[in-house]
C-alpha positions as CSV (number, residue, x, y, z in Angstrom):
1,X,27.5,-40.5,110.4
2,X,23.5,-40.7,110.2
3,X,21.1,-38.3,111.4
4,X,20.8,-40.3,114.8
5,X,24.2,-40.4,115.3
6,X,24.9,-36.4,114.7
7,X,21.9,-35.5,116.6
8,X,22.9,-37.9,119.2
9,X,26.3,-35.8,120.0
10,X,26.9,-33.7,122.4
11,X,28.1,-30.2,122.3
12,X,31.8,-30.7,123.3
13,X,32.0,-34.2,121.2
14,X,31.0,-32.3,118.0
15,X,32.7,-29.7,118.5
16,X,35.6,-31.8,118.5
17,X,34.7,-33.4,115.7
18,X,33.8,-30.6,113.6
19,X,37.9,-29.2,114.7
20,X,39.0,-32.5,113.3
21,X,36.7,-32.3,109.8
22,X,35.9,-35.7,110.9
23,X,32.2,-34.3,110.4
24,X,31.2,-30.7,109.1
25,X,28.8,-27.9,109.9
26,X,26.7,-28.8,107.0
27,X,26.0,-32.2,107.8
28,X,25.8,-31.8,111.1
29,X,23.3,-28.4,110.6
30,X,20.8,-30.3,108.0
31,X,20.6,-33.7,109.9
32,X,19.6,-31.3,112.9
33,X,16.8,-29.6,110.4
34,X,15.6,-32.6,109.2
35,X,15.1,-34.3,112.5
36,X,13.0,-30.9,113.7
37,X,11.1,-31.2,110.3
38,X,10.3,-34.8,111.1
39,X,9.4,-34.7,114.4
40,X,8.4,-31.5,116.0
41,X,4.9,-31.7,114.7
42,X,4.6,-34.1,118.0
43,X,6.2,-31.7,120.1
44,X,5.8,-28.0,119.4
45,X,9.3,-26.8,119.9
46,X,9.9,-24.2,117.8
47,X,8.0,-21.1,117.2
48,X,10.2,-20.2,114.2
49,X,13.0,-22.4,112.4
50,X,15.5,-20.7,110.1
51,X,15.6,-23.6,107.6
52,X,17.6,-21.4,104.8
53,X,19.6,-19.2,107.2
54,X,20.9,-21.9,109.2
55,X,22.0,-23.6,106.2
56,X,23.8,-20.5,104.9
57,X,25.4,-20.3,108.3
58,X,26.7,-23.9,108.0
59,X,28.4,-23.3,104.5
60,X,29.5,-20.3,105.4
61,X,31.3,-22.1,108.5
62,X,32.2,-24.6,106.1
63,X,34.5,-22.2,103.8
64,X,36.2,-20.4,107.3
65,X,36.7,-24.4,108.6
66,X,38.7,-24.7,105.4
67,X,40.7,-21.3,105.8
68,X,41.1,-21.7,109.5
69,X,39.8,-18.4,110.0
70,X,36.9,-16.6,109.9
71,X,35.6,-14.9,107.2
72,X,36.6,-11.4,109.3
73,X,39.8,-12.8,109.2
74,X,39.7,-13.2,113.4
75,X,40.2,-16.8,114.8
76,X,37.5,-19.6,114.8
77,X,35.4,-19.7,117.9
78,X,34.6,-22.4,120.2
79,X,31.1,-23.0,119.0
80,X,32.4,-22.7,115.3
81,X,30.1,-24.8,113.1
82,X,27.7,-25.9,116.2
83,X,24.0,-25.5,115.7
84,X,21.9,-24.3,118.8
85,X,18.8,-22.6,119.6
86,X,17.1,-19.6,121.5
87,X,13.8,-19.3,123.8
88,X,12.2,-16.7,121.7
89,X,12.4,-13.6,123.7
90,X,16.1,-13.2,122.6
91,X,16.1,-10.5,120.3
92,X,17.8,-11.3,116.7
93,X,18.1,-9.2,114.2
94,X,15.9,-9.4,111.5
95,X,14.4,-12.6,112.8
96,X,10.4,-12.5,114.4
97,X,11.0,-12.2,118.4
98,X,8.0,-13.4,119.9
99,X,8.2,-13.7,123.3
100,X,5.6,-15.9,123.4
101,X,2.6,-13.1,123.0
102,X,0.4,-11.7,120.4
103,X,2.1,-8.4,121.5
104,X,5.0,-9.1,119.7
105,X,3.7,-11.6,116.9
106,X,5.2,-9.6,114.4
107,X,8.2,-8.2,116.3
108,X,11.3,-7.9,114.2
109,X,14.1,-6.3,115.8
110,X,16.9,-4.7,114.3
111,X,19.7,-5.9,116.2
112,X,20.9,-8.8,118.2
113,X,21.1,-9.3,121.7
114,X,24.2,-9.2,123.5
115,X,23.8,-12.6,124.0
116,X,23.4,-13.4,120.3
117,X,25.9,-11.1,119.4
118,X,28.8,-13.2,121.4
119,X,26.9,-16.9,120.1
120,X,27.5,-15.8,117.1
121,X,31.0,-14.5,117.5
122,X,31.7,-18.1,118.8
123,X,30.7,-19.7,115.6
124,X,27.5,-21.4,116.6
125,X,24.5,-21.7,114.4
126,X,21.0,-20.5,114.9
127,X,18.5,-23.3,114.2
128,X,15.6,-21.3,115.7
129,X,13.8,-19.5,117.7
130,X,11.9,-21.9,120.7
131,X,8.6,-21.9,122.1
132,X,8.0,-20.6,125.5
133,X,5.1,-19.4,128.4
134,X,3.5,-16.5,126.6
135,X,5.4,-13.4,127.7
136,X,7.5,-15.6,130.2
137,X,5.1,-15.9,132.9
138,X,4.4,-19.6,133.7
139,X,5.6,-22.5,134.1
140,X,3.6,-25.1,131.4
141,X,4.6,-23.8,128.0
142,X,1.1,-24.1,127.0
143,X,1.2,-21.2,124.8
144,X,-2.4,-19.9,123.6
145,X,-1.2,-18.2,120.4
146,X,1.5,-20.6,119.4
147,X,0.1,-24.1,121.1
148,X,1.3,-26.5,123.6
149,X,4.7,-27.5,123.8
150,X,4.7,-30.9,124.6
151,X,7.6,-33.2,126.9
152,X,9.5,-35.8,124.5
153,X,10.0,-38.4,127.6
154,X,5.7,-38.4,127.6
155,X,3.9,-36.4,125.2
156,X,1.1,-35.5,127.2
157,X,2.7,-33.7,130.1
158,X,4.3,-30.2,130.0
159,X,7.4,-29.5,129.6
160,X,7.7,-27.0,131.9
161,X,8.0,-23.4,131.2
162,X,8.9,-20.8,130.6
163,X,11.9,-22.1,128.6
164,X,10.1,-25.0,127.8
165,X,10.5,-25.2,124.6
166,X,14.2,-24.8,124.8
167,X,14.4,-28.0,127.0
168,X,12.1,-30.2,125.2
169,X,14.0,-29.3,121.5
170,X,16.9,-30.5,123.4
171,X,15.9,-33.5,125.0
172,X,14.3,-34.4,121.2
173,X,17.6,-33.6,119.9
174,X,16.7,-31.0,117.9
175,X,19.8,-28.7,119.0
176,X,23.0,-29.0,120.9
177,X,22.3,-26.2,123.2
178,X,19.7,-23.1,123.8
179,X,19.8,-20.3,125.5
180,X,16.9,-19.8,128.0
181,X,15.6,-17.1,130.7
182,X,15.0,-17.5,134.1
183,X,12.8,-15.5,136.6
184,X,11.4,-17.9,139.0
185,X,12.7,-21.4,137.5
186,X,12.4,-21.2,133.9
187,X,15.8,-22.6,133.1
188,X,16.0,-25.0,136.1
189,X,12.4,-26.1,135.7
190,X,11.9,-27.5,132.5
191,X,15.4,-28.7,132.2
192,X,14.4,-30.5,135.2
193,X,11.6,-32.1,133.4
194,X,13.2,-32.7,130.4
195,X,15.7,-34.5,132.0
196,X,18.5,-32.2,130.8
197,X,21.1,-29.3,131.9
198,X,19.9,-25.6,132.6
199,X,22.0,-23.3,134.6
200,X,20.9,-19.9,135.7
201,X,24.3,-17.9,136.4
202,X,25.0,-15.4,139.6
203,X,22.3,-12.1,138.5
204,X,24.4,-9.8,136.4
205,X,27.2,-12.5,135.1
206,X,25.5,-12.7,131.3
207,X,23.9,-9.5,129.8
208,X,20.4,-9.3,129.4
209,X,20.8,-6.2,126.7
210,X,18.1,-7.4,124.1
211,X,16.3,-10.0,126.4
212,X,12.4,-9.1,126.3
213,X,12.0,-8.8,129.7
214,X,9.5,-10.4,132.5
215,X,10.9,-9.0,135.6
216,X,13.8,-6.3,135.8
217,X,14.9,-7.2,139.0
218,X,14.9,-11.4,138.8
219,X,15.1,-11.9,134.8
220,X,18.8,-14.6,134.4
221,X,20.0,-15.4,131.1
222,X,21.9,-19.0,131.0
223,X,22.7,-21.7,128.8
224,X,21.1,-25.2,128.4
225,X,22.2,-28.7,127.0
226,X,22.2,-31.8,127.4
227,X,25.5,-32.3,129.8
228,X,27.5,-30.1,132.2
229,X,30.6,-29.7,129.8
230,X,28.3,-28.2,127.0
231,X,26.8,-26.1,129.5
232,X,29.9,-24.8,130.2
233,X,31.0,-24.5,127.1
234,X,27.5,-21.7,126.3
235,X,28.7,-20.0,130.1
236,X,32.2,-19.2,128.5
237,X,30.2,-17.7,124.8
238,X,28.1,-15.8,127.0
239,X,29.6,-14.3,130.0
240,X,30.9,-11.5,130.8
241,X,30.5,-7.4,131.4
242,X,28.3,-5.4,129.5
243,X,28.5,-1.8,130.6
244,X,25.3,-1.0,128.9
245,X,23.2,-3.0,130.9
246,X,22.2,-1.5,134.4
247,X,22.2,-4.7,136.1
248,X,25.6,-6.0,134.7
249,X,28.4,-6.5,137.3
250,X,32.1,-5.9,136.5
251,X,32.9,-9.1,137.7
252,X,36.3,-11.1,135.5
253,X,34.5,-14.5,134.0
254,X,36.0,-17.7,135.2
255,X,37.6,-20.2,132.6
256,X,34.6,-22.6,132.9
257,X,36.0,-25.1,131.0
258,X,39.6,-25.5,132.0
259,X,39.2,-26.9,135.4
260,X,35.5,-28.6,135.0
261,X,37.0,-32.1,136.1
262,X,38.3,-30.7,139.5
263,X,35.5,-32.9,141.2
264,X,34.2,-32.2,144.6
265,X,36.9,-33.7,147.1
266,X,36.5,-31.8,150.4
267,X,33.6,-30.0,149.1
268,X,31.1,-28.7,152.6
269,X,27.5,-29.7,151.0
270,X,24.3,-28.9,152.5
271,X,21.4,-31.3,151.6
272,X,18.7,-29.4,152.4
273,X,15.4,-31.5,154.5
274,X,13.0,-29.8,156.6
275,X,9.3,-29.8,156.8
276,X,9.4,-27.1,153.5
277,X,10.5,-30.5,151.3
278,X,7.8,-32.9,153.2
279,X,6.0,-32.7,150.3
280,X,8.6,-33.6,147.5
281,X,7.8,-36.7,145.8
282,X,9.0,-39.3,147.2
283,X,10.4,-40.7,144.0
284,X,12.1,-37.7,143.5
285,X,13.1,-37.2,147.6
286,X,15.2,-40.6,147.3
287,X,16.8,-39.6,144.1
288,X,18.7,-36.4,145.9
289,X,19.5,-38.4,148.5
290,X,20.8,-41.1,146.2
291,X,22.5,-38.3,144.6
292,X,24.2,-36.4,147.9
293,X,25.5,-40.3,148.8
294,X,27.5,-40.0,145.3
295,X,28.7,-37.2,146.2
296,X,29.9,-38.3,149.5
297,X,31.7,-41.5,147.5
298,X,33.5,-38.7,145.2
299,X,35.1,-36.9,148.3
300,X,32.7,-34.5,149.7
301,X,31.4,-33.4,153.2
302,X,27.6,-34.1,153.0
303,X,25.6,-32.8,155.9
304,X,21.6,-33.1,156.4
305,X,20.2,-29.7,157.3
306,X,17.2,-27.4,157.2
307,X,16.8,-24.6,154.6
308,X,14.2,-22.0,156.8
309,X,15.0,-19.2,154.6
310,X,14.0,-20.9,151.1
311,X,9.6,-20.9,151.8
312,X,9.7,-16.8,152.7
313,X,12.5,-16.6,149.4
314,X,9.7,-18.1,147.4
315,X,7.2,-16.7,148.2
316,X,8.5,-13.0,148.3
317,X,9.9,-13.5,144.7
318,X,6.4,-14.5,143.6
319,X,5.2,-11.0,144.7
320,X,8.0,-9.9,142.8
321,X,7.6,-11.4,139.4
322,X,3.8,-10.6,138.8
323,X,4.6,-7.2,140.4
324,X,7.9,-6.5,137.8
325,X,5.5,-8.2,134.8
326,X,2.5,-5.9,135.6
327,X,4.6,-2.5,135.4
328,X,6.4,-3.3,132.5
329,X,3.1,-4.4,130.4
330,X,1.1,-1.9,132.2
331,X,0.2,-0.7,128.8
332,X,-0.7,-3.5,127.4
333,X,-2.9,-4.7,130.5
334,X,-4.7,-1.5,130.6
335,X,-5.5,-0.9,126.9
336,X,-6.0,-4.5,125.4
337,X,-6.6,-7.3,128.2
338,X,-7.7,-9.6,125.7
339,X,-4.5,-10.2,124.1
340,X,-3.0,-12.5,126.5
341,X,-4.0,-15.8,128.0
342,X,-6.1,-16.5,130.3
343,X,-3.8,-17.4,132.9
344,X,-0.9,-14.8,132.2
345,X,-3.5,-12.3,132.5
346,X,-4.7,-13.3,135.9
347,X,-1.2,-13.5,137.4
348,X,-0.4,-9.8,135.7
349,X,-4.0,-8.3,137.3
350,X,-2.8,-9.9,140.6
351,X,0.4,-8.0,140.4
352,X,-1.4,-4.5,139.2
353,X,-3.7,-4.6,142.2
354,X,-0.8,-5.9,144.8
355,X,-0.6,-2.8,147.5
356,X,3.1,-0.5,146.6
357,X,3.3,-0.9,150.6
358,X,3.6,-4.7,150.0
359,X,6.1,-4.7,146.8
360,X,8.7,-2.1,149.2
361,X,8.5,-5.0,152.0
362,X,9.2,-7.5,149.3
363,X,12.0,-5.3,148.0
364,X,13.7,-5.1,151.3
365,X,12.8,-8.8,152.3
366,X,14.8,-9.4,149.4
367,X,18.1,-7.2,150.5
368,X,17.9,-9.5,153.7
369,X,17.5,-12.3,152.3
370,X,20.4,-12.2,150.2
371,X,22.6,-11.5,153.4
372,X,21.2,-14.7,154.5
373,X,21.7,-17.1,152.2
374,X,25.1,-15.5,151.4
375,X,25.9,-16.0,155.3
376,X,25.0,-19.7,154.9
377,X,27.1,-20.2,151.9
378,X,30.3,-18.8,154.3
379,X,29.4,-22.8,156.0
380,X,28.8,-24.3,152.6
381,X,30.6,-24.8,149.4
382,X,27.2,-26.3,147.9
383,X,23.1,-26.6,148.6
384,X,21.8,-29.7,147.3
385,X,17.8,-29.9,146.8
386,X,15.3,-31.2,144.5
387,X,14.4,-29.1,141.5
388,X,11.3,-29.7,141.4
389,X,8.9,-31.2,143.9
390,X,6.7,-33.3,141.3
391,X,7.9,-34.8,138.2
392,X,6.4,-33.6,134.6
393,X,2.2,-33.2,135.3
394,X,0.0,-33.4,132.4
395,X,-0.9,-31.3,129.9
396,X,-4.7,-31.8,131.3
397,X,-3.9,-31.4,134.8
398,X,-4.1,-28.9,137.1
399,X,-4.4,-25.0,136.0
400,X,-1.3,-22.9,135.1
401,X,-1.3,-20.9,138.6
402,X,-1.5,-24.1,140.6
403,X,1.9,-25.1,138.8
404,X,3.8,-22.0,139.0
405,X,3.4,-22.6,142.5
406,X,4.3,-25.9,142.8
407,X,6.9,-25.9,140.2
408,X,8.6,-22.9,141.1
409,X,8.7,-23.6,144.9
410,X,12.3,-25.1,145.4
411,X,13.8,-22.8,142.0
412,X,12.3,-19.2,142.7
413,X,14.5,-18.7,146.2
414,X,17.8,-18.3,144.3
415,X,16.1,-15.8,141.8
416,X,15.5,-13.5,144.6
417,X,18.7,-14.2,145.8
418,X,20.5,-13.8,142.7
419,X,22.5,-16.8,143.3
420,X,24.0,-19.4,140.5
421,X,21.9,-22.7,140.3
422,X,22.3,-25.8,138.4
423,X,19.7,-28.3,137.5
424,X,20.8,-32.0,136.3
425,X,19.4,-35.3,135.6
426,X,19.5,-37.7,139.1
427,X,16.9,-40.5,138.3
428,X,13.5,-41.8,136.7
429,X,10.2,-42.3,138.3
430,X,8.6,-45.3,137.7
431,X,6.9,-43.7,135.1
432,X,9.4,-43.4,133.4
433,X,10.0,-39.1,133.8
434,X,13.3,-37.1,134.6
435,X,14.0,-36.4,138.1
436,X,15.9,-32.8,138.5
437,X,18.9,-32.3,141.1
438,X,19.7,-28.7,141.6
439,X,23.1,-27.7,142.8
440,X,23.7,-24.0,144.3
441,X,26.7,-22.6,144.7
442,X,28.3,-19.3,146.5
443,X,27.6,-15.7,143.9
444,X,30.0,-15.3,141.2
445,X,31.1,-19.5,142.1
446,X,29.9,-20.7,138.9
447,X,32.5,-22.5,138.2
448,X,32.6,-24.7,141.4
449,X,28.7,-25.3,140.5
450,X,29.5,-27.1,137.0
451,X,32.9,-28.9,138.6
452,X,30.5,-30.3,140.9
453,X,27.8,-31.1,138.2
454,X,30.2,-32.6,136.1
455,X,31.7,-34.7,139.1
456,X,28.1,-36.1,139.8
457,X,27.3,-36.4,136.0
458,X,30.3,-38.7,135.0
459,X,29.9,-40.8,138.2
460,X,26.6,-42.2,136.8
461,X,24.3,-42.7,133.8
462,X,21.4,-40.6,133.6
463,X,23.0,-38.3,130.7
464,X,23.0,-41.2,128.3
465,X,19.1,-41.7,128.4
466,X,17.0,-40.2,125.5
467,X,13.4,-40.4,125.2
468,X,12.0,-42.7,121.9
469,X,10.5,-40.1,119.4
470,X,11.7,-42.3,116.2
């Protein structure tokens, strides 16, 4: 196979090669490299690529292919051989952490996070370390110290942030799957506009030990790709209790993969339309619906109802996230201002100066609010709403702040309500963009999210388009 046709696989197909030796982890590692040494001049991916260590990775998965173990002498794991990629505040041992920031420009951490940790005892392969919003807080990706990511399907719009990066490698085909992080839509968002998968799991089902954090009380780990099964497929590496992280619940992980072709038959939906989604696109407002009527065909209950709680959700995790981000580089704000960008520093000064009186109502706002939404989901199996309300802006458009607003307006509610979202492709503009559907689903029901996803995904064709970089 050529480089287009390895790069062109998707997690689950070459992992199913790679079990067969029908292809290898070396071939399938270097035709990856080369494609990101080709082509990411145009696009800014990648903050750091491990050109030598991945390679080494690859033959060392070779040899334990061959003795059908590994080299520890436990069994192969499901990612054996696969190479993938990490938004750049997952810490890895020995390997520059960024984050995104001057701060930690030369950050090199002496261990993995959890997260890492279990990639790796999966087998996968660590192409890199992705570009992202400096210090997590945006929703652009362009990143003052490490330059503007830039959106394969149109090269002058964002991709949109903060895993942007992480999206737009995979939409180049640059990597099967990342890993991102998620405080306001920074999974769901530029997967959205990337026109790939991003999932951000129930709060507390993946350990965020080792993940630079933005906000301590809305930070999600989760897996991207570039369809539901390979999302999956990351969810099953990843999950699970970690009794050293605070906010980790001791809740059993589902078998993802197992039952992902369940579909939605019988399945209560909500498509959520009030006068809070007037101002969706209208591209984009005709794609969901397109995409609740194929859901209806597949077997589920659709129903057309408002969502009242979602603008106070959003707005009260804003508060939130600049409020979390300012305490935690309260340091860093105080002594040396300078060092970030202009527009992370204005959101982190907003969230120093915010009133305590106004972060404990925002707290407790967000106690009810969970109660809320989790009473709704009692009625419903499944919320259905755009991801975002405007497809990829430009690079040149309008400033940073403006787009967090805009971008995050439809994503951030299920931050602050801990709840598992899904974002997958449902259409094109006529510009030619990816339009986002996201999918919510009951706490801990991550697995009924990605059966549904997959349902929707397999019933039409919008996985199978790829942006021309060649």
């Amino acid at each position: 196979m050529n480089e287009e046709e390895l790069t062109g696989l998707s997690l689950a197909e070459a992992s199913r090669l790679v079990q067969a030796r029908k292809i290898s982890p070396v071939e399938l590692t270097r035709a990856h490299l080369e494609r990101i040494a080709r082509l990411d001049g145009r696009i800014n991916s990648f903050i750091t690529v491990l050109d030598e260590a991945a390679m080494q990775q690859a033959r060392q998965a070779e040899a334990e292919l061959a003795r059908g173990e590994r080299a520890d002498g436990q069994p192969l794991g499901a990612l054996h051989g696969l190479p993938i990629a990490l938004k750049d505040l997952f810490e890895t041992a020995g390997v520059r952490t960024t984050a995104g920031s001057k701060f930690f420009s030369d950050y090199y951490p002496t261990q993995d996070a959890v997260v890492v940790s279990k990639l790796k005892s999966a087998g996968a392969i660590l192409l890199g370390k992705n570009n992202m919003h400096e210090i997590a807080l945006g929703l652009t990706t362009v990143n003052p110290h490490f330059g503007a990511c830039h959106n394969p399907w149109k090269l002058d719009c964002v991709p949109g942030g903060s895993s942007g990066g992480s999206a737009a490698a995979l939409a180049a085909r640059f990597c099967l799957g990342a890993m991102g992080s998620d405080t306001g839509g920074s999974i769901r968002v530029p997967a959205a506009l990337c026109g790939v998968v991003g999932l951000k799991p129930t709060y507390g089902r993946i350990s965020l030990r080792g993940v630079i954090p933005l906000s301590w009380n809305l930070d999600h780990a989760g897996p991207m790709a570039r369809q539901v099964l390979d999302v999956a497929m990351l969810l099953q590496a990843t999950a699970g209790y970690d009794p050293d992280d605070p906010v980790s619940v001791n809740i059993p992980a589902d078998d993802y993969v197992l039952g992902i072709e369940r579909g939605v038959a019988g399945r209560r939906v909500l498509l959520a339309e009030d006068e809070y989604f007037d101002r969706t696109h209208p591209e984009i407002a005709q794609a969901v619906r397109q995409a609740a009527k194929t859901l209806e065909e597949l077997g589920a209950r659709v129903e057309t109802a408002p969502l009242p709680e979602a603008r106070e959700a959003a707005s009260i995790n804003g508060v939130m996230v600049v409020s979390d981000a300012a305490a935690f580089h309260a340091e860093r704000l105080r002594e040396q201002p300078d060092g970030f960008g202009a527009d992370v520093l204005q959101r982190l000064q907003i969230g120093a100066a915010l009133p305590l009186v106004d972060y404990i109502r925002a707290r407790r706002a967000q106690v009810e609010m969970r109660r809320q939404f989790a009473r709704l989901l009692e009625r419903y199996d499944l919320l259905l709403l755009p991801t975002t309300p405007i497809a990829a802006p430009p690079i040149s458009g309008p400033d940073a702040l403006e787009m967090a607003r805009w971008l995050t307006r439809y994503t951030a509610p299920f931050n602050l309500t801990g709840l598992p979202a899904l974002s997958l492709p449902c259409g094109f503009t006529s510009d030619g963009l990816p339009i986002g559907l996201q999918m919510v689903a009951r706490p801990w029901g991550e697995a009924a999210l990605l059966q549904a996803g997959y349902a929707y995904e397999q019933a039409t064709t919008w996985r199978l388009r790829q942006p021309e970089l060649n």
